[in-house]
LOTORMAR-961078 format. One record per atom (N, C-alpha, C): x, y, z; residue in three letters; atom name. Coordinates in pm, whole numbers, always signed. Example, Ala and Ser with C-alpha at 12.3 -4.5 7.8 and 13.67 -1.06 7.14 Angstrom:
BEGIN
((+1319, -569, +780), ALA, N) ((+1230, -450, +780), ALA, CA) ((+1320, -330, +780), ALA, C) ((+1285, -225, +708), SER, N) ((+1367, -106, +714), SER, CA) ((+1290, +3, +787), SER, C) 
***
This chain:
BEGIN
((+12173, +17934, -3909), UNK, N) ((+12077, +17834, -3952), UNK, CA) ((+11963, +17818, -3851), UNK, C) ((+11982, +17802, -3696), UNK, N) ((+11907, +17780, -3624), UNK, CA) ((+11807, +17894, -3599), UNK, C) ((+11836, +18057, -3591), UNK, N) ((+11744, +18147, -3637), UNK, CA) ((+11650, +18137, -3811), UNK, C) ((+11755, +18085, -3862), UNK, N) ((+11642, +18090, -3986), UNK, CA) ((+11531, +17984, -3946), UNK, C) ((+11543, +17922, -3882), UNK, N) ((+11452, +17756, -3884), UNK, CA) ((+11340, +17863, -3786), UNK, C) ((+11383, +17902, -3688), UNK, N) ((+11292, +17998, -3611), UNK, CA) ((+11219, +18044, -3622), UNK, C) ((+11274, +18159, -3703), UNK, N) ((+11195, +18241, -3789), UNK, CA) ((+11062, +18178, -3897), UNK, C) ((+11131, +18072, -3962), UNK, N) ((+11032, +18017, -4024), UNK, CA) ((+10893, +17960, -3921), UNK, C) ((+10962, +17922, -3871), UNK, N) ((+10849, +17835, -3756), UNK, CA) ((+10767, +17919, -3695), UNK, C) ((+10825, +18085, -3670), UNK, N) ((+10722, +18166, -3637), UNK, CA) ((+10636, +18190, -3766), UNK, C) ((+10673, +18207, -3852), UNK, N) ((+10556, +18255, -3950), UNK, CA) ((+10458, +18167, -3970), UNK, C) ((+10546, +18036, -3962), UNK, N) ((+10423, +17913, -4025), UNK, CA) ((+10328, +17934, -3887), UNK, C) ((+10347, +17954, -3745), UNK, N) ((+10297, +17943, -3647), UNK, CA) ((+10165, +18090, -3680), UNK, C) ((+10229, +18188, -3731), UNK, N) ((+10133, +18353, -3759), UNK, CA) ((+10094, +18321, -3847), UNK, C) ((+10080, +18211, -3977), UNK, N) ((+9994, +18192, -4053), UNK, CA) ((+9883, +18111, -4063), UNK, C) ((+9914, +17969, -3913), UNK, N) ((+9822, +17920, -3913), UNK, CA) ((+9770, +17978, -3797), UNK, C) ((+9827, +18030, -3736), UNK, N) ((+9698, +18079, -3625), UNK, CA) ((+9609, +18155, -3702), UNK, C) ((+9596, +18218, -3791), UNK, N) ((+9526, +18309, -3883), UNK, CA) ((+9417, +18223, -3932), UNK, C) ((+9470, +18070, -4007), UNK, N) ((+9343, +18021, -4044), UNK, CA) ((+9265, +17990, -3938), UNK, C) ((+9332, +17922, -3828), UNK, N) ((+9287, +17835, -3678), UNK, CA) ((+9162, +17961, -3634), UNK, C) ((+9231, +18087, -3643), UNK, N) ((+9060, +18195, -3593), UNK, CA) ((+9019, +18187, -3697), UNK, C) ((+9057, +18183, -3839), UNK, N) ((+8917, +18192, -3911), UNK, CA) ((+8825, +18069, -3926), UNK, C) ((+8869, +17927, -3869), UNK, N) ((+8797, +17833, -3867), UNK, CA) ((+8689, +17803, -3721), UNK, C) ((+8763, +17872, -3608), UNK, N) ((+8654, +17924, -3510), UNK, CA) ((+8573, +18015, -3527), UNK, C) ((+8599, +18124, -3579), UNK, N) ((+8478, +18196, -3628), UNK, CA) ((+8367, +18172, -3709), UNK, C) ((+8414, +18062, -3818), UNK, N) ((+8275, +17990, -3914), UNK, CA) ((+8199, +17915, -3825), UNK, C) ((+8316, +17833, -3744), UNK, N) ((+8219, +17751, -3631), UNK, CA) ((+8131, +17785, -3523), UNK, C) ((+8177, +17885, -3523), UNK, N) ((+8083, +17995, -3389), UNK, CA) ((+7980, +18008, -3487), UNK, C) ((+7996, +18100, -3596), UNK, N) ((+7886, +18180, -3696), UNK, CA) ((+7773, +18036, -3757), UNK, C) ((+7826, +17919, -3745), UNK, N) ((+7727, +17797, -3792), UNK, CA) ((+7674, +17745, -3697), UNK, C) ((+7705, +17767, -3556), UNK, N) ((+7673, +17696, -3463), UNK, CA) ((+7518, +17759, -3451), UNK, C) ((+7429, +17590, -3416), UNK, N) ((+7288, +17652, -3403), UNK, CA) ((+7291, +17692, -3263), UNK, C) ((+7179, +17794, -3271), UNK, N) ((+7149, +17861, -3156), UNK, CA) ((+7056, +17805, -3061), UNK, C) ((+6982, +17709, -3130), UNK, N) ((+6904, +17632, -2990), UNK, CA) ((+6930, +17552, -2916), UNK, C) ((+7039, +17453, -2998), UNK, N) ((+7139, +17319, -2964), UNK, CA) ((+7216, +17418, -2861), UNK, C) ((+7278, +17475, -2877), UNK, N) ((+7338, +17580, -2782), UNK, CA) ((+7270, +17596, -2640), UNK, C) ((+7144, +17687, -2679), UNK, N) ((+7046, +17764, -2539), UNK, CA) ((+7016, +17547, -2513), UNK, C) ((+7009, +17529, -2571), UNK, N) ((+6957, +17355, -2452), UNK, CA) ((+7031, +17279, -2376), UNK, C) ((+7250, +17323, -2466), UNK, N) ((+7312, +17241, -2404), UNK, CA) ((+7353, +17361, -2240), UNK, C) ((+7353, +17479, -2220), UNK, N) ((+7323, +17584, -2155), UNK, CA) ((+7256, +17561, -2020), UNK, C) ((+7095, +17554, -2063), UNK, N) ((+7011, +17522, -2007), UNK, CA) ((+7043, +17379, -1913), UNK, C) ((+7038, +17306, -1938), UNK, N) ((+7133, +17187, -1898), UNK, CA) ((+7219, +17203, -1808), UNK, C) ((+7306, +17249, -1815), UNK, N) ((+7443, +17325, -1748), UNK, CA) ((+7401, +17393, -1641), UNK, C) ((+7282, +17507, -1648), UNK, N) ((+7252, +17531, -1576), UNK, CA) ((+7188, +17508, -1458), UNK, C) ((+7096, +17417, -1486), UNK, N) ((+6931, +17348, -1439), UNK, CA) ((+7085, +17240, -1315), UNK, C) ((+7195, +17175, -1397), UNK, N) ((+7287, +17093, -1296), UNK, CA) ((+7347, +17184, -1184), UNK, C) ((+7383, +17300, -1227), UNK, N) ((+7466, +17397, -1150), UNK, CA) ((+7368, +17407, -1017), UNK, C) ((+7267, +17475, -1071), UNK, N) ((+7159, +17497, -974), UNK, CA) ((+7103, +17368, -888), UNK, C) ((+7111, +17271, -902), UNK, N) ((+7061, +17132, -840), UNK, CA) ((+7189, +17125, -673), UNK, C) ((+7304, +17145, -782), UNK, N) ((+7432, +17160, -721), UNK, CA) ((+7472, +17208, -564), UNK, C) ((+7423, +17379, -598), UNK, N) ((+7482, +17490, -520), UNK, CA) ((+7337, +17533, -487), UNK, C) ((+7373, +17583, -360), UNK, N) ((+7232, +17633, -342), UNK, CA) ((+7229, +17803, -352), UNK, C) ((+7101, +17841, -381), UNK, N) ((+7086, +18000, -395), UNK, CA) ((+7076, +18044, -238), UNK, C) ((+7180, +18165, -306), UNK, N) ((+7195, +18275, -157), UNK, CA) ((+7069, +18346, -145), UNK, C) ((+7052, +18381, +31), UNK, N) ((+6915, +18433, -35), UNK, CA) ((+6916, +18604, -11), UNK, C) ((+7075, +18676, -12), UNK, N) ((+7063, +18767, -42), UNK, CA) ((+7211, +18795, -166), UNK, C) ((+7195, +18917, -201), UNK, N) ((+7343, +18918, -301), UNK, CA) ((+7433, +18946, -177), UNK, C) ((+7466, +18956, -49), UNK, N) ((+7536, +19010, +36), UNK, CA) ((+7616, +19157, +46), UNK, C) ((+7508, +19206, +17), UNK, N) ((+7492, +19339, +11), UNK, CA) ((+7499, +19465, +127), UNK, C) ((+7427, +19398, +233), UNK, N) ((+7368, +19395, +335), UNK, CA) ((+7529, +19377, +397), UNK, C) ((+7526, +19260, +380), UNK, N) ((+7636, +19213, +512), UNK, CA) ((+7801, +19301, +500), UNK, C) ((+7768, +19361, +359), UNK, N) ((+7914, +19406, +334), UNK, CA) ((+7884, +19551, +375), UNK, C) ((+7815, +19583, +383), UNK, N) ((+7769, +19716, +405), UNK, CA) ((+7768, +19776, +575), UNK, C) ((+7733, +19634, +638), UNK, N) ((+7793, +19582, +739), UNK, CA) ((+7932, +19612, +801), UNK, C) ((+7980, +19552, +726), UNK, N) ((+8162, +19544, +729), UNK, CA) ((+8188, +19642, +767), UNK, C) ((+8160, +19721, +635), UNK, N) ((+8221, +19895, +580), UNK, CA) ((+8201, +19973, +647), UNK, C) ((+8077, +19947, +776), UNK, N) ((+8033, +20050, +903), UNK, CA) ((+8171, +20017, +1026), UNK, C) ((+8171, +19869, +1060), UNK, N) ((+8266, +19830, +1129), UNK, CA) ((+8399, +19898, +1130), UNK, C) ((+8438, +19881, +986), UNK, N) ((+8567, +19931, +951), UNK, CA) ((+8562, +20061, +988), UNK, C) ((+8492, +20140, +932), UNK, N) ((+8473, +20294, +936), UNK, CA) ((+8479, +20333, +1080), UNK, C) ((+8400, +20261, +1201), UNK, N) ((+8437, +20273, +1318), UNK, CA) ((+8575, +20215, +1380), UNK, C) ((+8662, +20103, +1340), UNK, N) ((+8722, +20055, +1408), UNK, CA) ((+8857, +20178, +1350), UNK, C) ((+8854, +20219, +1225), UNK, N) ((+8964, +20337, +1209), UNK, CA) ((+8959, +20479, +1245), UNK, C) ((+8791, +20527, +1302), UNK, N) ((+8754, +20627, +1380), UNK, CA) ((+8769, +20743, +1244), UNK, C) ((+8679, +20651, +1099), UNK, N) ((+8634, +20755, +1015), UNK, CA) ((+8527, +20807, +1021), UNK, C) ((+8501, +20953, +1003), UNK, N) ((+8380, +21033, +1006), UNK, CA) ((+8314, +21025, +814), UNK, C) ((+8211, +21078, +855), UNK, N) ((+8114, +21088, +696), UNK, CA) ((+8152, +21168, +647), UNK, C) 
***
């Protein structure tokens, strides 16, 4: 009995997850696109107020490293 109840409960669970994505997907596919890029924008414009910009990608400094390393294990080119 307790596997049958299971079993059921998985299917009802694989049938509504089935509608549950197809009701995120209408909602994605209706969602406006500017209300979107503004609530975004927003998000962003705070992020940035936030954190401050690096003023390199650290590129440089890792490149850095990778010489260090390369000497401190006595690798050649």
């Amino acid at each position: 009995m307790k596997d049958e109840r299971l079993a059921e409960w998985v299917r009802t669970w694989q049938k509504t997850g089935a509608e549950l994505e197809k009701l995120r997907r209408e909602k994605i596919r209706n969602e406006k696109t500017s209300e979107a890029i503004v609530a975004l924008s927003d998000a962003s414009r705070a992020a940035l107020l936030r954190n401050r910009l690096l003023p390199t990608s650290g590129l440089v400094e890792m490149q850095k490293w990778f010489k260090l390393l390369r000497k401190a294990n006595d690798i050649k080119r």
